[in-house]
C-alpha positions as CSV (number, residue, x, y, z in Angstrom):
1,X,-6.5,-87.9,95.9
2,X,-8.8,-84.9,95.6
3,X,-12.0,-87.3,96.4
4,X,-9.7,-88.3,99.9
5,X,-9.6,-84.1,100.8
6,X,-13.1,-84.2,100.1
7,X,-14.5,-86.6,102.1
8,X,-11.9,-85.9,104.9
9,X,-12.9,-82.3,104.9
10,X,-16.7,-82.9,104.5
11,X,-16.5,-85.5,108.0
12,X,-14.9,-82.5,109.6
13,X,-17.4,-80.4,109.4
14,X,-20.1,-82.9,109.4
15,X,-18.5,-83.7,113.2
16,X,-18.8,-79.9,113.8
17,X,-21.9,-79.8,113.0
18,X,-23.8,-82.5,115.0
19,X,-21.5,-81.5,117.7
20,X,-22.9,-77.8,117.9
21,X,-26.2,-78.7,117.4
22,X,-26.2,-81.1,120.4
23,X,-24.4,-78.2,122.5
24,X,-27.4,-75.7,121.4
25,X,-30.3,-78.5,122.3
26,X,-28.3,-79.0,125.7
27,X,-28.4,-75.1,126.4
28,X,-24.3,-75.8,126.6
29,X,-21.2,-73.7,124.8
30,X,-20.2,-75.4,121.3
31,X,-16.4,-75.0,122.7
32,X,-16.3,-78.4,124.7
33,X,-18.7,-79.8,122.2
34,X,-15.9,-79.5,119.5
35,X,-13.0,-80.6,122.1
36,X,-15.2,-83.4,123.3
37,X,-15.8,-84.7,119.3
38,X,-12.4,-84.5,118.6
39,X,-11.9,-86.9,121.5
40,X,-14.1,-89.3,120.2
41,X,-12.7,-89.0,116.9
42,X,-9.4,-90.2,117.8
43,X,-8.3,-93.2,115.6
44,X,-10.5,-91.9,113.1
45,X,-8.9,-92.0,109.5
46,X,-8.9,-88.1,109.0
47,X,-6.4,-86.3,106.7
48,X,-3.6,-85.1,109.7
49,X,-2.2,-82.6,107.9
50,X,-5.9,-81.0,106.8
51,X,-6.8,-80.7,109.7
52,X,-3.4,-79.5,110.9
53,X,-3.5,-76.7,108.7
54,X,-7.2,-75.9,109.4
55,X,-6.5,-75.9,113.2
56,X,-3.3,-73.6,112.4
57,X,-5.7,-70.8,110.3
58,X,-8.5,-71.0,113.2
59,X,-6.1,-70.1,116.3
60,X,-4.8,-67.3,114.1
61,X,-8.4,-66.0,113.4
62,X,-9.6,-66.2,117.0
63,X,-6.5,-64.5,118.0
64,X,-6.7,-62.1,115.9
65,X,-10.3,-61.2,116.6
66,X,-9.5,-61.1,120.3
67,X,-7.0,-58.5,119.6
68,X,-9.8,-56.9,117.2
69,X,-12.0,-56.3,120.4
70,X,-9.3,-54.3,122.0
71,X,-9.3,-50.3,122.1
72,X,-6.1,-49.0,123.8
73,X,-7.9,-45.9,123.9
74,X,-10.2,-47.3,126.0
75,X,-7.7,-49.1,128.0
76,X,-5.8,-45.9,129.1
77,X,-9.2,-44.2,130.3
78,X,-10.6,-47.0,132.4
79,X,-6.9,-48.1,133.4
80,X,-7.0,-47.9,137.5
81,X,-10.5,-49.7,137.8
82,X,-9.1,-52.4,134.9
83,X,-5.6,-52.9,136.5
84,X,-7.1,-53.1,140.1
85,X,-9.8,-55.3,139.4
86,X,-7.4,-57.7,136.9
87,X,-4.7,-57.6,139.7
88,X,-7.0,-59.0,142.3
89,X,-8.4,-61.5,140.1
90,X,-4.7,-62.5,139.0
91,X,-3.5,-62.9,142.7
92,X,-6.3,-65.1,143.6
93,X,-6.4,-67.8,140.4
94,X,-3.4,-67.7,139.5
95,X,-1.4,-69.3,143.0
96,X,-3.5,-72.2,142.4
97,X,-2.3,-73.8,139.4
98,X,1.1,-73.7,140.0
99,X,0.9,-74.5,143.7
100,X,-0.6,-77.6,142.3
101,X,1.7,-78.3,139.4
102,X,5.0,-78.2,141.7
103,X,3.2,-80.2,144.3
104,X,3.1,-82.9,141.9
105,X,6.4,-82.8,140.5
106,X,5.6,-81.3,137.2
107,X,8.3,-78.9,138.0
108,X,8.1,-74.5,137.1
109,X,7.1,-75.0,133.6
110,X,4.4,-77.1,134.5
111,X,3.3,-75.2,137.1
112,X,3.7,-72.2,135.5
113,X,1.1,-73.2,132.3
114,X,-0.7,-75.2,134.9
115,X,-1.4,-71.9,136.8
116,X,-1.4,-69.9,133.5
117,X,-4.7,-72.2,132.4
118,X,-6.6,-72.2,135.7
119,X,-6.4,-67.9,135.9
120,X,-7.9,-67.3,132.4
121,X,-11.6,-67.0,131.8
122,X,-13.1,-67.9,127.7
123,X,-13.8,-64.4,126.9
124,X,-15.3,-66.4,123.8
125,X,-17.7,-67.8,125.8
126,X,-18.8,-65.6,128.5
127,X,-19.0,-63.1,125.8
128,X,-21.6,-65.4,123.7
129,X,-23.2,-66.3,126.8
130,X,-23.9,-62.3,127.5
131,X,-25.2,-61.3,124.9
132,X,-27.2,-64.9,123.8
133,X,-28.8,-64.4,127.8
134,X,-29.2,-60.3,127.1
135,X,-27.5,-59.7,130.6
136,X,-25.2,-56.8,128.4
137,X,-26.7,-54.0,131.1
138,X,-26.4,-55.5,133.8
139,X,-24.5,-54.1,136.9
140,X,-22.2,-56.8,136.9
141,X,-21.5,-56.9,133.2
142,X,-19.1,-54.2,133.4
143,X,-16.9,-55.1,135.8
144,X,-16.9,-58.8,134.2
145,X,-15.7,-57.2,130.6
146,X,-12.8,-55.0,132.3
147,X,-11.1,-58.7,134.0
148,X,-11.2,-60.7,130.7
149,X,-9.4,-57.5,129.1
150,X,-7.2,-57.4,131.7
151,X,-6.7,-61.5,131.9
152,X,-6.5,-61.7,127.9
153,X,-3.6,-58.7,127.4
154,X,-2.3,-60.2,130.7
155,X,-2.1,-63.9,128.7
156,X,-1.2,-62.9,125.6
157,X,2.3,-61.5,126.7
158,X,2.1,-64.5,129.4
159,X,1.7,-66.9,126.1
160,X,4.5,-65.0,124.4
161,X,7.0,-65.3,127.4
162,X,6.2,-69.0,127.4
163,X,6.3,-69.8,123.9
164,X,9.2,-68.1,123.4
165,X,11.3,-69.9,127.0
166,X,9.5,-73.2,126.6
167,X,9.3,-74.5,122.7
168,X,13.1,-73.1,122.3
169,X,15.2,-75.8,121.0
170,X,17.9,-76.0,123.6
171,X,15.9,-74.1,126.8
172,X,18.7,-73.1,129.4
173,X,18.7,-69.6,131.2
174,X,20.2,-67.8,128.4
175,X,18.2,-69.1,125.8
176,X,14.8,-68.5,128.4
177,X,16.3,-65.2,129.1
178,X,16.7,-64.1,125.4
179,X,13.3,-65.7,123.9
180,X,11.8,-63.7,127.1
181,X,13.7,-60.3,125.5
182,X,12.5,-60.8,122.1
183,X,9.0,-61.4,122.7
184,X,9.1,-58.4,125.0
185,X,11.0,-56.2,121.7
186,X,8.1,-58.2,119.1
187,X,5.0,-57.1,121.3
188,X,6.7,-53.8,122.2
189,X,7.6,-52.9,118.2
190,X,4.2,-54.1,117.1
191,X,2.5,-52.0,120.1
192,X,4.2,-49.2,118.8
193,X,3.0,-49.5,115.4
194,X,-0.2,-49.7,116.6
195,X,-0.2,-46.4,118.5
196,X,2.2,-44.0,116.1
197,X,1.3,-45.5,112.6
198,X,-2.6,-45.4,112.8
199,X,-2.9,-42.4,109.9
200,X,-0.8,-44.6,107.8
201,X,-2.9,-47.8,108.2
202,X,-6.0,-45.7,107.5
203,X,-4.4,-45.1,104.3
204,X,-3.1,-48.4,103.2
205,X,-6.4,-50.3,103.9
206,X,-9.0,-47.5,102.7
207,X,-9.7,-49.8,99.5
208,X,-13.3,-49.9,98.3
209,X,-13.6,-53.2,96.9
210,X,-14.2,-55.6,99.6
211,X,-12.2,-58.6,98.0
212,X,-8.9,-56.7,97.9
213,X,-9.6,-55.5,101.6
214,X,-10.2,-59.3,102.8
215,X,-7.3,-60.0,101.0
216,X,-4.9,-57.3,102.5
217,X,-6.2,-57.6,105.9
218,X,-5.5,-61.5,105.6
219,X,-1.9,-61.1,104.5
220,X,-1.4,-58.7,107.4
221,X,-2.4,-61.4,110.1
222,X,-0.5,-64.2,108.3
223,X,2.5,-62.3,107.7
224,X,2.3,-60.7,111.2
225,X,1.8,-64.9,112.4
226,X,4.8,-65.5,110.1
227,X,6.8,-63.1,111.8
228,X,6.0,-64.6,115.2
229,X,7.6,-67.8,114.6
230,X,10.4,-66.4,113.4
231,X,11.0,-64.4,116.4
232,X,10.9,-68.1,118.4
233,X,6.8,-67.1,119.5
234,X,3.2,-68.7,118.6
235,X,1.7,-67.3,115.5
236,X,-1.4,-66.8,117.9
237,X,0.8,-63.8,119.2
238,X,1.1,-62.4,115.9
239,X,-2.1,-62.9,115.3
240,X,-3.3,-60.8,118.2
241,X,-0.9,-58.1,117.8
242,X,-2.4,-57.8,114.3
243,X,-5.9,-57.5,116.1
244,X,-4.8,-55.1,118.6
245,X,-3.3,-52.9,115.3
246,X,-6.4,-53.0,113.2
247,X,-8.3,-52.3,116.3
248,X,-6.8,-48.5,116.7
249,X,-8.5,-47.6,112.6
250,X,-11.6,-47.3,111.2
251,X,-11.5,-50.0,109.4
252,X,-12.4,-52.3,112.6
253,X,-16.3,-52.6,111.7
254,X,-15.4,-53.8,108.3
255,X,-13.2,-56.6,109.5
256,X,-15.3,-58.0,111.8
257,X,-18.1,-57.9,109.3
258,X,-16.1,-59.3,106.9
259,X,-13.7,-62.1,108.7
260,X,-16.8,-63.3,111.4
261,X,-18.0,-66.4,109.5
262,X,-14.1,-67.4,108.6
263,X,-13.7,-67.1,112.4
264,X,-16.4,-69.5,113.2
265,X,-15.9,-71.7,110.9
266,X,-11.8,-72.4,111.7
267,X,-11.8,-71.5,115.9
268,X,-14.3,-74.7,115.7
269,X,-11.9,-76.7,113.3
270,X,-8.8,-75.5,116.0
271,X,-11.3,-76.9,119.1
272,X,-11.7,-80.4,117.4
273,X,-8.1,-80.4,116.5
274,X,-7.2,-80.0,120.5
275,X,-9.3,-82.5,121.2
276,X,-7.8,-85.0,118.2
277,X,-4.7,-84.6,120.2
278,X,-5.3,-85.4,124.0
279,X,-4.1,-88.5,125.2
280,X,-7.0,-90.3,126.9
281,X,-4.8,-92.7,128.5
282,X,-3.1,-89.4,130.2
283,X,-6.4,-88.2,130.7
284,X,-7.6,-90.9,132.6
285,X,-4.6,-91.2,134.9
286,X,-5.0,-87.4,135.8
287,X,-8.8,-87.1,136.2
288,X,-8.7,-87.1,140.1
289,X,-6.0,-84.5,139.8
290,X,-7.9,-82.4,137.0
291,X,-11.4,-82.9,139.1
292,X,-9.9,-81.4,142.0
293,X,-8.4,-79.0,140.0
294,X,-12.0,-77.8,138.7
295,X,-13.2,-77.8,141.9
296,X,-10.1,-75.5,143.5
297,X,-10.1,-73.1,139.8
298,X,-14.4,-72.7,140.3
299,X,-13.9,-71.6,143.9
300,X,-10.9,-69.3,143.2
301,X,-13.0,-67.7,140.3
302,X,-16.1,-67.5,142.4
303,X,-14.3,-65.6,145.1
304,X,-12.2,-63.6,143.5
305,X,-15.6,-62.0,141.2
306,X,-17.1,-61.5,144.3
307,X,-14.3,-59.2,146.1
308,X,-14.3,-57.3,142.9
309,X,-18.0,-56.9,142.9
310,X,-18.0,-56.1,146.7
311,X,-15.0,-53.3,145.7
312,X,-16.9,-52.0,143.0
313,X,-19.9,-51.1,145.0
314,X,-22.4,-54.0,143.5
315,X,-24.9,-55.8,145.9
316,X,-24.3,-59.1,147.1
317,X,-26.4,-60.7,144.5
318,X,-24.4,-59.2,141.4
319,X,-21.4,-59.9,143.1
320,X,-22.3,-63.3,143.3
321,X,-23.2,-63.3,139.4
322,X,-20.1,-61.7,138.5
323,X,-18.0,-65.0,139.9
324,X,-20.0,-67.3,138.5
325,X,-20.4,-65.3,135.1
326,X,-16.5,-65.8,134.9
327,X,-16.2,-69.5,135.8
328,X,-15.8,-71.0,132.2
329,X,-12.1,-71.6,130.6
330,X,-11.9,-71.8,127.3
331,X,-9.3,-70.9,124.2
332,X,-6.3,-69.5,126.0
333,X,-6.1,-72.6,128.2
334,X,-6.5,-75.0,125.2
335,X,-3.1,-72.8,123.7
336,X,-1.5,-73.4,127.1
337,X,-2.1,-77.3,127.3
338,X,-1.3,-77.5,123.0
339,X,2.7,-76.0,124.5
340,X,2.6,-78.3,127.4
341,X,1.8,-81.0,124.6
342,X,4.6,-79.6,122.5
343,X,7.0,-79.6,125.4
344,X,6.5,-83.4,126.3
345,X,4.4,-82.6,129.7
346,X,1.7,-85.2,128.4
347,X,0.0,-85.1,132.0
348,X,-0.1,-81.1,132.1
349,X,-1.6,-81.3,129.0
350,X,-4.2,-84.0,129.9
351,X,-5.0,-82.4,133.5
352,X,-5.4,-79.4,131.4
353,X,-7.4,-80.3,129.3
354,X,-9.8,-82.5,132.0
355,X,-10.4,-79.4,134.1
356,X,-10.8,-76.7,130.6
357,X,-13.6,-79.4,129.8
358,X,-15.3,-79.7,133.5
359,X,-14.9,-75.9,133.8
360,X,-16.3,-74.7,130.6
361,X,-19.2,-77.2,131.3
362,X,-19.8,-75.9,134.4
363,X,-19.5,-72.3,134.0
364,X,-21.7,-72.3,131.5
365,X,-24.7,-74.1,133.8
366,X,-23.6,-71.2,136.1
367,X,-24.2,-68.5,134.2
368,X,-27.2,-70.1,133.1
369,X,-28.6,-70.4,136.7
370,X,-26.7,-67.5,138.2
371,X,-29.5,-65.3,138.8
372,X,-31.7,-67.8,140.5
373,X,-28.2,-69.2,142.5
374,X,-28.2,-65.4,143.8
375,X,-31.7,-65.0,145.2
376,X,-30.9,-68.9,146.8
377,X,-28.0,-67.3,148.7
378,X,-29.3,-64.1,149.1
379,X,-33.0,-64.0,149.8
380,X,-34.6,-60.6,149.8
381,X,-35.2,-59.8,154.0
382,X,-38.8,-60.0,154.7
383,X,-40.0,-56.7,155.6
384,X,-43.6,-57.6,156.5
385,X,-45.2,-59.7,159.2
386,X,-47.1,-62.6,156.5
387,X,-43.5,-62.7,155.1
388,X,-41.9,-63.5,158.6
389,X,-44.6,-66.9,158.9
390,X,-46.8,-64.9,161.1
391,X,-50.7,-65.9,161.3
392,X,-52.9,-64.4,158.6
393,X,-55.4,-62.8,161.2
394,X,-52.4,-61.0,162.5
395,X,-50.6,-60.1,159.4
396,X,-53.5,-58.4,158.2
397,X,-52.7,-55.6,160.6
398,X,-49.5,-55.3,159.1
399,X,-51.0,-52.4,155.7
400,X,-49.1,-50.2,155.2
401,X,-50.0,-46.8,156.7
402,X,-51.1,-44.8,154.0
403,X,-49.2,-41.4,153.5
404,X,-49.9,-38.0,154.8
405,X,-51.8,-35.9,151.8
406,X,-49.3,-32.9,150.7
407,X,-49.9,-29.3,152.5
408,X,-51.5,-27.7,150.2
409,X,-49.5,-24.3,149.7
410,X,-50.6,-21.4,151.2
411,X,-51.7,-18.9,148.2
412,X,-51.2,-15.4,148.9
413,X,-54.4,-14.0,149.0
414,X,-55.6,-16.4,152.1
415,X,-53.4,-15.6,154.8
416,X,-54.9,-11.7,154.3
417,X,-58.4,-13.9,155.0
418,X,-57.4,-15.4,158.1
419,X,-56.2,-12.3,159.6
420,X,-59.6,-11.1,159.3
């Protein structure tokens, strides 16, 4: 028995492994490296309930350190330049999706995770890429970091609503109605713990030994996970909400030092696990509907970066970067096709899935290349006449006038001179 866990868990991570190693030779994010080796691992003998539980602890961790990297401090400062920017991007990528999900008969819920998937940006991997490229001062950058908060606090009650109206036992209006009000009353109670109860939370987790503090920290998230499930929600949203509480002490720096490697080491068990359950047959029945769905959800991105960038006061160039920069789709969207999966919409899952895949891929080539893809577009004007394809002997007339030397002052003593 206990050589079967062995081996089963050793395979899993050996998968991992090549996986992200071939993602980092390719220049590519390890997130659809994961999904795409869970895909091919499908009628592998692997322990189901392993990596069940393994998948369950790794979308609680990456939760939880995406509500880590919130400051509602810093929320309430920047709020009209987050909320208008967010708004716009909302109204652009989210009419997309679930256009395309009632068009094809996939009905509101469909459309409504189809849509939900096809707004949100990976703040997991643009935020890798950012940093990895060292692109963290650039003009753009800013602007970029203020629509994933926006798009991931915007999600995370979108995930909560749907969790809560959709994976409900007997859905009807009443029972969408009343999962809606209690995930409303759970984000709103835990918010508010957040905000009044910080000198308290200071206390309880100023311990010096760093084993206890791992410890308390971790029963906080699972209890808080726990407690999401039993108010009819994902235990990603308690997750989060036990991010977003830590996030408000000092004790942020700490966790994050200490729970990083855990995090890396379960989100990738959670991304293989995703792909372990897509349905390649539904995959490959959906693939001209998720292809066009890339194509529609990389445009809408695109465009809507650039009328932020354009409202922001950026050049063309950065505006350009800033849509291609959030392109890429990522761990929100792999929650919203996991409910669809849950909920019996096998095809909303699989188109899902198809287009987080194509998109992830893609955005990352684009942030790659976005610089260069900007000066394509927008070429610098030429400003002299060799630039403008005129004949050397001609542009050589075209120096540049040198400047006229200063005045020198006038001192004092030598207007008295001139007079003379």
């Amino acid at each position: 028995m206990h050589g079967g866990f062995l081996l089963g868990a050793g395979a899993v991570l050996l998968a991992l492994a090549l996986a992200g190693m071939g993602a980092r030779v390719l220049g590519q994010s390890v997130i659809p490296a994961y999904i795409l080796m869970g895909m091919g691992l499908r009628g592998a003998e692997l322990d189901e309930h392993l990596v069940e539980v393994l998948a369950t602890l790794g979308v609680v961790l990456l939760l939880f350190f995406m509500g880590l990297e919130f400051s509602l401090g810093a929320l309430l400062r920047n709020r009209r330049r987050i909320v208008r920017d967010g708004s716009l991007d909302l109204l652009v990528c989210f009419p997309p999706g679930l256009a395309a999900g009632l068009l094809l008969g996939w009905g509101w819920t469909g459309g409504l995770l189809l849509g939900g998937a096809l707004y949100v940006s990976s703040s997991a991997i643009i935020a890798k890429a950012t940093i990895e490229m060292r692109r963290s001062a650039n003009p753009e950058t800013e602007s970029a970091l203020g629509v994933l908060v926006y798009e991931d606090l915007a999600m995370a009650l979108f995930l909560a609503l749907m969790s809560g109206a959709v994976l409900a036992a007997n859905p009807s209006a009443g029972t969408v109605v009343l999962g809606m009000g209690r995930a409303l009353l759970f984000v709103g109670v835990v918010t508010a713990a957040a905000l009044l109860g910080r000198r308290v939370l200071e206390r309880v987790f100023d311990i010096e030994s760093d084993d206890v503090f791992l410890l308390s920290v971790g029963a906080l998230v699972l209890l808080l996970a726990w407690a999401a499930i039993g108010a009819g929600l994902s235990e990603a949203i308690g997750a989060f909400l036990a991010g977003l509480v830590l996030s408000e002490t000092d004790h942020r720096e700490r966790v994050q030092r200490l729970f990083l490697p855990l995090e890396g080491l379960f989100a990738a068990i959670f991304f293989l696990a995703f792909g372990l359950s897509v349905d390649t047959g539904a995959l490959l029945q959906v693939w001209p509907v998720a292809l066009a769905l890339t194509v529609v959800g990389a445009i809408a991105k695109v465009g809507a970066g650039w009328w932020i960038g354009k409202l922001s006061g950026h050049p063309n160039r950065a505006s350009l970067s800033l849509g291609l920069t959030l392109v890429p789709r990522g761990e929100f969207s792999v929650l919203l096709a996991g409910i669809a999966a849950t909920a019996g919409l096998a095809q909303v899952s699989a188109a899902i899935a198809g287009s987080v895949l194509a998109l992830s891929l893609l955005g990352t080539v684009g942030m790659r290349y976005a610089p260069a893809i900007s000066r394509r577009v927008f070429p610098r004007r030429a400003t002299s006449l060799a630039e403008r394809g005129f004949r050397a002997d001609l542009a050589m007339h075209d120096a540049p006038v040198p400047a006229a030397a200063p005045a020198r002052p006038e001192r004092p003593w030598e207007g008295d001179q001139r007079s003379r």
